[in-house]
Residue, then its C-alpha position, 0 to 999 in steps of 0.5 A: x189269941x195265939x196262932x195254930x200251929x200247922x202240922x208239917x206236911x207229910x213226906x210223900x215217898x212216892x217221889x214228887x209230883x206223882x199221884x197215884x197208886x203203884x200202877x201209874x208209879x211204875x208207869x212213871x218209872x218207865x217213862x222216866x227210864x225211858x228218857x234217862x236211857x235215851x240222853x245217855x245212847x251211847x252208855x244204853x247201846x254198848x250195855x244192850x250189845x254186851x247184854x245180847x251177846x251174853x244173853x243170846x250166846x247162853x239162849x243158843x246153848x242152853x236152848x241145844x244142850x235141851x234139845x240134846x239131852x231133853x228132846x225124845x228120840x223120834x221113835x214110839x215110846x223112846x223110854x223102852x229103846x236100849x242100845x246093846x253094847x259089847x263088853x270085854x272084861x268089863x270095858x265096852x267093846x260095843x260090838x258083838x257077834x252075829x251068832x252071839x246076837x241071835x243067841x240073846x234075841x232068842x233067849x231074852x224074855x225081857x226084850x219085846x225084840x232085838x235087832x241088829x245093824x253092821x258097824x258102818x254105813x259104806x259106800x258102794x256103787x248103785x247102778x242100772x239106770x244112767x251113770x253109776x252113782x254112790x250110796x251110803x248101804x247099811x246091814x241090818x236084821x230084818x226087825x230093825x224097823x219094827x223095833x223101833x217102830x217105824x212103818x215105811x211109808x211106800x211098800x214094806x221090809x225084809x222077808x229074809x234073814x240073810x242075802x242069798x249067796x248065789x246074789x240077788x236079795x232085797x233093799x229097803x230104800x231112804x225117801x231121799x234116795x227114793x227121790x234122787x234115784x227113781x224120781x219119787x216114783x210112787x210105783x218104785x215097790x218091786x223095782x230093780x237096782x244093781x249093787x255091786x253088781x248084784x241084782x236088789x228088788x226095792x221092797x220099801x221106802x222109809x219116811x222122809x227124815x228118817x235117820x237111825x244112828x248112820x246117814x244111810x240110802x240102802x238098808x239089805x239083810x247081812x251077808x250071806x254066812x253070818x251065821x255060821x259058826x266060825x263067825x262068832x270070832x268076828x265083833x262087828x255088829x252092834x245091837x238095839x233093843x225093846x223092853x217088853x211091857x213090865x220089864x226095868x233097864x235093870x231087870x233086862x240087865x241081869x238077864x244079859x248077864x245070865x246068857x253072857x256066863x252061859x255063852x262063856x260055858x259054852x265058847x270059852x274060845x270067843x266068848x271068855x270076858x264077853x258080855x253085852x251092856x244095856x243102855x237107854x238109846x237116848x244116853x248112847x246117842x248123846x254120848x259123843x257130843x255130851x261132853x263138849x256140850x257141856x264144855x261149851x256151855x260152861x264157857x257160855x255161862x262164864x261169858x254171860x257172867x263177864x257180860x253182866x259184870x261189865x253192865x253192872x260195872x257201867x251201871x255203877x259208874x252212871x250211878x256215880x255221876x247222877x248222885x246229885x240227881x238222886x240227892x235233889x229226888x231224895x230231898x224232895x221226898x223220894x225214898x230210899x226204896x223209891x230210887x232203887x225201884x226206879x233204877x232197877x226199872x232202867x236196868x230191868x229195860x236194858x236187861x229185857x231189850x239185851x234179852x229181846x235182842x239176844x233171842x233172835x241173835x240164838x237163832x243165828x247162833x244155834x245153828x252155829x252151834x251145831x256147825x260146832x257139836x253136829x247132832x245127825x245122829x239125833x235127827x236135830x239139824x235145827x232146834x229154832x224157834x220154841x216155847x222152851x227156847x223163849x222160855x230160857x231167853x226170858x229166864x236169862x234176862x230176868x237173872x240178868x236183872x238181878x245180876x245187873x241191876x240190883x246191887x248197883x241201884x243198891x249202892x247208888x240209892x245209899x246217896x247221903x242228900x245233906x252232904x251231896x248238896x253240900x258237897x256240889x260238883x266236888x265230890x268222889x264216888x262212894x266206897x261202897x261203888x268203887x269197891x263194887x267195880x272193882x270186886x266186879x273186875x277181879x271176878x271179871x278176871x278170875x272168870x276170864x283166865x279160867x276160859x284162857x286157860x280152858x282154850x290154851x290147853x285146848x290149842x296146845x292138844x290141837x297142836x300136838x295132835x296137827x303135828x305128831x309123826x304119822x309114820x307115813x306121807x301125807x304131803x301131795x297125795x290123793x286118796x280115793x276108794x274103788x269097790x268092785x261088784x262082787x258078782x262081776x269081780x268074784x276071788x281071782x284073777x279077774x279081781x286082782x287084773x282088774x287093780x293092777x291094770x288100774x295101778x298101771x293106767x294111774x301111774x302112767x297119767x301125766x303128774x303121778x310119780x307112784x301109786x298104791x293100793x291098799x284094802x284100808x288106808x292108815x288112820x282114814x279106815x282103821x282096825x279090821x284086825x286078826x289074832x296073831x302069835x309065834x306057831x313055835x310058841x303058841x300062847x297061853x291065855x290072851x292072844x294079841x290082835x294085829x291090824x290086817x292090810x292088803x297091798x299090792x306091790x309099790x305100797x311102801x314105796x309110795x306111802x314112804x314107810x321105811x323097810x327095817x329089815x327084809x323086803x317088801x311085798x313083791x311081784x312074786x308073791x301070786x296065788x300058789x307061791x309060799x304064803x308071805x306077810x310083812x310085818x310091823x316093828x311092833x308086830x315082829x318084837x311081839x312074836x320074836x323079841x330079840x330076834x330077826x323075825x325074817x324068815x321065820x313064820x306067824x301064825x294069823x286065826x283067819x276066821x276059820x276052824x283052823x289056823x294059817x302060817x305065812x313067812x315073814x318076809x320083812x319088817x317095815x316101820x311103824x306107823x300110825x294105822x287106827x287114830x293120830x291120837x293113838x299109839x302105832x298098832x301091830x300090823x300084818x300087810x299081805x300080798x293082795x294076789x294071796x288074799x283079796x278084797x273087793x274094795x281097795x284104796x288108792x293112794x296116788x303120790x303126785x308132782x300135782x295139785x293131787x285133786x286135779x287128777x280125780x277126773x283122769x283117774x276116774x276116766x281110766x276107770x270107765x274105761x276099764x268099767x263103765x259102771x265103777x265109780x271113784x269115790x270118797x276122793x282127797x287129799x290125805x292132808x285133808x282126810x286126815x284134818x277131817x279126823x281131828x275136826x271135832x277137836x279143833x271145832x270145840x278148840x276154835x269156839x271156846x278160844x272165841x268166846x276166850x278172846x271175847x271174855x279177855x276183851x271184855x274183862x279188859x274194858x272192864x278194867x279200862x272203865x274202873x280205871x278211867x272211873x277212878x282218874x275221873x274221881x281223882x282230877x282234882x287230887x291229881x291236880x294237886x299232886x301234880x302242882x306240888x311237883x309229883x313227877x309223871x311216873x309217880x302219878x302212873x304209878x299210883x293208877x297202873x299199881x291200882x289196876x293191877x291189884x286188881x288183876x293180881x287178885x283177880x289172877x290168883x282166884x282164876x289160875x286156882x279155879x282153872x287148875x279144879x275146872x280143867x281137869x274136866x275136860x282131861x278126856x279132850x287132851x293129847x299129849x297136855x296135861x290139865x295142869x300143864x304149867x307152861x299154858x297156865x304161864x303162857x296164858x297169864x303172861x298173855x293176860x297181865x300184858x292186856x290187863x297193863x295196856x288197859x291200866x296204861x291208856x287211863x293213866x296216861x289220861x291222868x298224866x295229862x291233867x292240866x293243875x289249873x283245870x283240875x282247880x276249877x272243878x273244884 
């Protein structure tokens, strides 16, 4: 009787010593990652930090751009608001005129309403309880609140269409001024307050967090004479519109255009090239923050990419050296499918720790965002915690997973069990791992440089624009602006004794060396422009704009412009003396190319039914007037005894710290008014720095997150290489015994790290020369393929990337022979 033979036992693919089904499988799984992950703290905290910071940088952004770009306007029916934007042959010209505006409201059966809002929100002085304060007042038709569909929440709006000329009118307040001035008094309807010293009767209050494209405290109907014909000349209003029920963007569109060929027939003088574009409200309002929205996100998603590069990369490497763990798991029974289950587990635990953590490192960073890319004008001042925010967070770490953890578990499942047993402690990574670290680090590279690039070209911009020549000084002064209330201070003497006496008392404090006086200061209040040409020729066609300025005697001295030819403004030039301008160089070469322009006469469309002509008295430098990144003007300075203004600028050149004479100043003030006010006051370095904030906010995030993806891709490189020299003790050994010298054996590491920065250099320097010219819009002076920033860039880079190759390979030099024999 023979013996029976058994059949062989089954191999048990769910590993050993597990039962059950996938539940307590996966439950396994957990527990063992969790164990595994904790004998390793060192290898889990540094993949959870660089997980959280690419997870919660890229939650913070994508969570604002959704805000940005999803979030609906805080109005009823937001899809129906459209904003009216001037155009000028073709091009936008957003502002239109009044008269220009009341003729489309009235004819435009597409629009369920229309509205009109001033340009600006300005600054005046609010008196008529306890010291004058400023405030920000707006000009707006009476249907603005209607048309966007929102009540007040104390009282009612506008009864009127237009200030009364002889002073008095009405106001509608914000909810916060309403606090700050009348104390939240519920009975404030019907109240008084002076503005520029005209009487204004409260009619309302506007519900707290109420904000419509300008930070405002006061809203009032427009100036009185708005209407008048000659005011169809002036383009300083802009537009928002309601579609009526059943009416498209496109057919309200085509109605535009039919009143704009219409108004052209009828006023070929202002209205020849002018039409009015409609847009959605919401694309308007985003306009000027889209595009660094976009830029930022970009580099974060770049990050988020190095980021996992660099997890990956420490994911390959851990998996190099358990391959004698995942041989003995195999042998027992364990499949391939079974090891990359239970390595994904571990990285899908780091992806959703770094995820966890990530989403609560976004909501600090959110708000670091909009310190960056401002959205008042959408009334989003936080975005915090939401669904959508939670919902993007969790997406991100589910990627992460994918990117992170599949193809190492991959690569380190593919373990041959027979010869890693055989093998023993004697053993090298697979090609396969060492070939996907290192396709990872050239991408880490290629993403890096494509940032560096991005960033370089972005602080070559931010410095030529810090540096270019304003034409004027800028060092020790003090800027600030006085406005004098109208009804006290009407055209005249009184108006123009009370600046000169100001400019007097100034000049006369302890520290001042000059002051000037001027309606708008260059750069910091620009445009406000009139039509100009030669009365010997007039023109044909086009007539040219000139900005327009009001000065007092001592501007040019005091803002140190130089006088080409002629003089200056002086204290001759009064009311009833010939009227006088000065003229730019630009200006004068426009009117008489080739010729001296003193002595002879410009004539200047004063907004009038007819012309005025002044004598050229002289011709001063050009300078900078409307933006540091714009090419001078033409400009035409007058003589502010011949024609005034109720709001001047002072610009106070001082032996002082300038700010330290705002107090003094202010106090000449009282003195001469006690219900005026110094507002706005700085330094023009200052003022001028706030102008290009926006620039050099964008430029200081993304050369942040630029730094961090160079130190990143830099660890990456540093941890392949030191991956590699640790594979290669015993073989470096040898070398060494056999009489290689020190540089033969650094040579052999740094030429393999930088092989891979070289292929990493040519595939990023290609993707930055296609990605960059995105961001050509954002330059000053630079091209997008400027080939000095792209050198620059990369030199800086090769010196990081060789640091990084050198510290490994030192450590290879310092393999002791002997040693190296005894891991084999």
């Amino acid at each position: 009787m023979g013996l029976r033979m058994l059949p062989p036992p089954k191999r048990d693919r769910t590993g050993p010593g597990r039962q059950g089904g996938a539940g307590s499988g996966l439950n396994l799984d957990l527990r063992f990652a969790l164990r595994s992950l904790r004998r390793s703290p060192g290898f889990t905290a540094v993949a959870i930090a660089t997980l959280a910071l690419g997870i919660g940088s890229s939650t913070a952004m994508f969570s604002v751009l959704n805000a940005a770009m999803g979030r609906s306007l805080p109005f009823p029916e937001p899809d129906h608001l459209v904003m009216g934007r001037g155009t000028y042959r073709g091009e936008v010209w957003p502002w239109a005129s009044f008269p220009d505006y009341m003729d489309y409201r009235d004819r435009a059966g597409s629009l369920q309403s229309l509205a009109a809002f001033g340009g600006g929100s300005w600054l005046i002085t609010v008196s008529g309880t306890g010291e004058p304060e400023q405030a920000r007042i707006c000009e707006v038709t009476p249907n603005l609140f209607e048309t966007l569909g929102v009540a007040p929440f104390l009282g009612g709006t506008f009864t009127i269409d237009e200030q009364p000329s002889g002073g008095g009118g009405q106001v509608v307040i914000s909810h916060g001024f309403w606090q700050r001035w009348f104390g939240g008094d519920p009975q404030v309807v019907g109240r008084s307050l002076t503005v520029r010293g005209e009487p204004l009767t409260v009619l309302g209050v506007m519900p707290d967090g109420f904000r419509f494209y300008y930070d405002t405290d006061l809203w009032k109907p427009p100036w009185p004479g708005n209407s008048r014909p000659e005011t169809r000349f002036y383009t300083n209003w802009l537009t928002v519109g309601r579609l009526a029920r059943g009416a498209t963007l496109e057919t309200a569109q085509a109605e535009m255009d039919v009143i704009a060929r219409q108004l052209q027939a009828a006023y070929p003088d202002t209205n020849e090239g002018r039409g009015l574009r409609l847009e959605e409200l919401h694309s308007v309002m985003v306009e000027g923050a889209r595009q660094n929205l976009l830029v930022l996100t970009g580099a974060i998603v770049l990050l988020l990419l190095i980021a996992c590069g660099n997890v990956a990369s420490l994911l390959i490497a851990r998996g190099a050296t358990r391959t004698s763990e995942l041989a003995v798991r195999s042998a027992l029974g364990a499949g391939r499918s079974r090891l990359t289950r239970q390595l994904l587990v571990e990285s899908s635990l780091l992806a959703l720790a770094g995820g966890g953590l990530g989403v609560i490192l976004a909501l600090w960073l959110q708000g670091a965002i909009l310190g960056f890319v401002p959205l008042d004008a959408l009334g989003i001042r936080q975005v915090g915690v939401s669904g959508s925010m939670l919902g993007i967070g969790l997406v991100l770490s589910l990627g992460t997973v994918l990117l992170v953890g599949l193809f190492p578990s991959l690569a380190a499942a593919r373990a041959n069990p027979a010869r890693e047993l055989k093998d023993g402690v004697r053993r090298t990574a697979s090609g396969s791992g060492i070939r996907w670290r290192g396709g990872m680090v050239v991408v880490q590279v290629a993403l890096s440089l494509v940032l560096l690039v991005g960033s370089g070209l972005l602080i070559r911009s931010l410095a030529r624009l810090q540096g270019v020549e304003t034409g004027f000084r800028t060092d020790g002064l003090l800027t600030a602006t006085v406005t004098l209330p109208s009804v006290d201070y009407p055209v005249g003497e009184r108006r123009l004794q009370f600046f000169q006496r100001l400019k007097e008392r100034a000049e006369a404090l302890p520290g001042v060396e000059n002051v000037a006086l001027v309606n708008r200061l260059p750069v910091l209040h620009p445009w406000a422009n009139y039509r100009f040409w030669n009365p010997e020729h007039p023109p044909e066609g086009e007539i040219p704009t000139a900005d327009r300025r009001l000065v007092l005697p001592g501007y040019f001295r005091t803002m140190e412009i130089p006088l080409v030819e002629g003089r200056v403004l002086e204290e001759s030039d009064v009311e009833g003396s010939p009227p006088v301008v000065v003229l730019t160089r630009r200006a004068a070469e426009m009117l008489y190319p080739g010729e001296s322009a003193v002595g002879r006469r410009v004539a200047l469309d004063m907004g009038r039914e007819v012309s005025a002509t002044f004598e050229i008295v002289g011709v001063v430098e050009d300078h900078l007037l409307t933006s540091l990144s714009r090419a001078p003007r033409p400009a035409v300075f007058f003589s502010y005894a011949q024609l005034q203004e109720p709001t001047m600028r002072l610009a106070v050149a001082a032996t002082v710290a300038p700010t330290s004479l705002v107090r003094p100043i202010q106090e000449q003030i009282w003195e001469l008014d006690g219900d005026i006010v110094l507002s706005d006051a700085r330094t023009m370095e200052d003022a001028l720095s706030d102008t290009i904030a926006g620039s050099r906010s964008i430029t200081t995030v993304l050369t942040l997150f630029s730094v961090v993806a160079l130190a990143l891709a830099a660890l990456g490189l540093y941890g392949v290489l030191a991956f590699f020299v640790n594979q290669r003790i015993h073989e470096i050994g040898i070398r060494v015994a056999l009489g290689a010298s020190g540089g033969r054996v650094l040579g052999m590491i740094v030429s393999r790290g930088m092989l891979l920065v070289a292929l990493g250099s040519v595939l990023g320097i290609g993707a930055a020369a296609v990605v960059t010219r995105l961001v050509q819009g954002m330059l000053f002076q630079v091209s997008a393929t400027d080939p000095v920033t792209f050198a620059g860039v990369t030199g800086v880079f090769l010196l990081v990337a060789l640091g990084a190759c050198v510290l490994p390979a030192w450590r290879g030099l310092r393999v002791d022979p002997v040693e190296a024999f005894r891991r084999t």
